[in-house]
C-alpha positions, 0 to 999 in steps of 0.5 A: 500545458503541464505533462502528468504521468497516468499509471498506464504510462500515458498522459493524462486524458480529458477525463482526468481533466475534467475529473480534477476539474469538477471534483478539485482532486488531484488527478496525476495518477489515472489510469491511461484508459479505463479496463475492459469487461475482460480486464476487470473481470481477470483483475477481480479474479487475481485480487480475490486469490491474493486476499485468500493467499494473504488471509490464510498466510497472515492467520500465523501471526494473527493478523486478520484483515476484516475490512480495507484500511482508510486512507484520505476518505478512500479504501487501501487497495492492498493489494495493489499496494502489495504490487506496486512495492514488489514492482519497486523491489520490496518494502526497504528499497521504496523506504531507501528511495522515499517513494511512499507518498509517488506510491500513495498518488499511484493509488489514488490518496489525495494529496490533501491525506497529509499522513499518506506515507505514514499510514502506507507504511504502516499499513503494509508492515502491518498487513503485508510485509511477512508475506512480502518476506515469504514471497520475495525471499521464501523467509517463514519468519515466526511472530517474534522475527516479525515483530523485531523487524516491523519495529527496526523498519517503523518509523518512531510512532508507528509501532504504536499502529502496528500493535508493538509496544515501542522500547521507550515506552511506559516502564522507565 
């Protein structure tokens, strides 16, 4: 029997078994157990005050969130992604690392989403990265700085997504 690691740090149950089972999805990352009323209840709190925070920091840069991005058919949770990538010690260290598409099973992406890792890093640089920078380091970087690194940190193609216009690009 293959052991599977559960983003509670236990094994994976019958419940994830019978999830993969019925649905054909890939249950590697469940959570060990399901929250208590207390549990959901704080973690419904805490997101809601990362959503106000990120809103009112990101209105700087005119980036506004109007809805969770879609990825393989199923919200971003982004702030869970925000968690786990600070848990990993920021945006460079899990790009150093290559751990997006353990991150993207982490949150429940399928492994069918064959863009996973393309779309989380977009996805964060775009929405998250400037309020990782002033959380993790206290840097209040103006639109331009930001802009200069979402561009050196993207992936070529993904600037495209995050609205800045690539070097190579039309003009030439």
């Amino acid at each position: 029997k293959r052991s599977v690691k559960t983003v509670g740090g236990g094994r994976k149950g019958a419940t994830g078994q019978i999830i993969a089972l019925v649905t054909g999805m890939d249950c590697d990352y469940l959570p060990a157990e399901p929250l208590t009323a207390e549990e959901a209840r704080v973690q419904e709190e805490e997101s809601k005050a990362f959503f106000e925070q990120l809103g009112h920091y990101n209105q700087q840069y005119e980036v506004t969130i109007t809805r969770a991005p879609i990825m393989g058919g199923h919200k971003l949770d982004l702030h869970q992604l925000f968690n786990l990538v600070l848990t990993n010690q920021g945006f460079e260290k899990v790009q150093e690392a290559k751990k997006w598409r353990e991150l993207a099973l982490q949150l429940g992406v399928p492994r069918t989403c064959t863009s996973a890792t393309a779309q989380l890093r977009s996805n964060y640089l775009k929405y998250l990265y400037a309020y990782e920078c002033f959380k993790m380091k206290d840097e209040r970087l103006s639109r331009t700085d930001l802009m200069e690194r979402q561009k050196a940190l993207a992936n070529k193609g993904e600037t495209k997504a995050l609205g800045i216009a690539d070097a190579d690009e039309g003009g030439g």
